[in-house]
N, C-alpha and C positions, 0 to 999 in steps of 0.2 A: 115418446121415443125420439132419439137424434136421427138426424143425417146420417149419421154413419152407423148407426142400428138398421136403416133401412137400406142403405147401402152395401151392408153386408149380404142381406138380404136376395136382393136382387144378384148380388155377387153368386150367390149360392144358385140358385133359381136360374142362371144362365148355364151355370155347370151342367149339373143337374138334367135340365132340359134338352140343352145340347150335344151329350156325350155322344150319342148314337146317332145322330145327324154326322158332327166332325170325324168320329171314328169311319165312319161310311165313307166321309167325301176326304178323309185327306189320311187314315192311318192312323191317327191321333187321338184324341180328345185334346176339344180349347182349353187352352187356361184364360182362365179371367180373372185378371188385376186390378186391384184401387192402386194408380199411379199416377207420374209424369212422367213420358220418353217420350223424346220428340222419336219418329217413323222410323224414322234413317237409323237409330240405333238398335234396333229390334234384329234380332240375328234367325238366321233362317232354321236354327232348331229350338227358336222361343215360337216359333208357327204351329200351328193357327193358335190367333188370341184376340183377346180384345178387354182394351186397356179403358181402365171407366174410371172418367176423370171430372170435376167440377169446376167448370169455365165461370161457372155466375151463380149469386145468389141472388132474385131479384124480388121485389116487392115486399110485403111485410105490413100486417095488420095485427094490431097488439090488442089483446082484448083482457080482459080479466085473467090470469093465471094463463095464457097462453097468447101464441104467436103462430099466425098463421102467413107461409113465405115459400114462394116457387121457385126453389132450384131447377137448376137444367145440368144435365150429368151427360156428357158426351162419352160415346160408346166407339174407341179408335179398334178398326176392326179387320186384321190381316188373316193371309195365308198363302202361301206356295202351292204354283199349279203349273205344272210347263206346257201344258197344252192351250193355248191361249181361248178357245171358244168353249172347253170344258171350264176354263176360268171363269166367263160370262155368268153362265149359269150357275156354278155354283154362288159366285157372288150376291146375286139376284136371290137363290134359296136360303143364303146362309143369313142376309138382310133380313126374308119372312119368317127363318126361324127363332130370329132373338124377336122381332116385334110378334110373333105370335107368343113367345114367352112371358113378354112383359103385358101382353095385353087379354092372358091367360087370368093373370094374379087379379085383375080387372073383372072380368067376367066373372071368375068366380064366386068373384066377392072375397077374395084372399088377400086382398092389400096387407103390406105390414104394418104392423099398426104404428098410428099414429100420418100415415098416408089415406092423403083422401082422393087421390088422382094420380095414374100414370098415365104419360100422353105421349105415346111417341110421334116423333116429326119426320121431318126432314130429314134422307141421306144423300151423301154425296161421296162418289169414286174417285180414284184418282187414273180412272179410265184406260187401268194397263198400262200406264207411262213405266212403270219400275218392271214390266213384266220380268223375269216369271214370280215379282212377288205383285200381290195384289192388296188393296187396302179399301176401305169405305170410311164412312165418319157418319153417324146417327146419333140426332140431338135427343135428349127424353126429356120432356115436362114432368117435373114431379109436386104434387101440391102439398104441402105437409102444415102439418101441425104439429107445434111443441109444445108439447106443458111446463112452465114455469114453475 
């Protein structure tokens, strides 16, 4: 399976998982996009979203009829709140509901195939600076395998 077979994937599985979280905390459900938009362009009725995008491909071990190589797919992750400490939190919940999503497919032993590992990392805010809009950035290890 590709990259972007498993990317869909996860595309889906974010939706999915999230409707009823984002519907609760903001009126909505998220969309989630495979793109590139830098922050600043993002308009306050594309809110709440989060834009999954692939910063690196990195390593790669080729073996017989396949290629084993860890992307990292970064997860830009907004929403509109005007109450700034209802922001906090939800930010904080809206972070454990995509890494409990992705780390769902994990546990289960539901990976898509052709994934041998999701890992998520690292997030970082941008700490209320644009309030009332709000944003994070969370890295995912993804370990895959391609069949040649």
């Amino acid at each position: 399976m590709a990259l972007n077979d498993i990317l869909d994937r996860i595309q889906s599985e974010l939706e999915d998982k999230l409707e009823s979280f984002s519907t609760t905390a903001w009126g909505k459900a998220v969309a989630v996009r495979r793109m590139f938009k830098h922050r600043v362009e993002v308009a306050l009725g594309d809110l709440p979203i989060i834009m999954i995008t692939v910063p690196s491909i990195e390593g790669g071990t080729w073996r017989p009829a396949e290629r084993d190589y860890r992307p990292t797919i970064r997860l830009y992750c907004g929403f509109h709140q005007t109450d700034p400490e209802a922001a906090q939190s939800q930010l904080i919940l809206f972070d454990d509901a995509i890494e409990d999503t992705l780390l769902s497919l994990k546990e289960a032993n539901n990976l898509p195939a052709g994934t041998e590992d999701i890992d998520p990392k690292n997030s970082v805010t941008d700490e209320g600076y644009f309030h009332p809009v709000y944003f994070f950035v969370k890295d995912v290890e993804i370990d895959v395998v391609r069949t040649l």
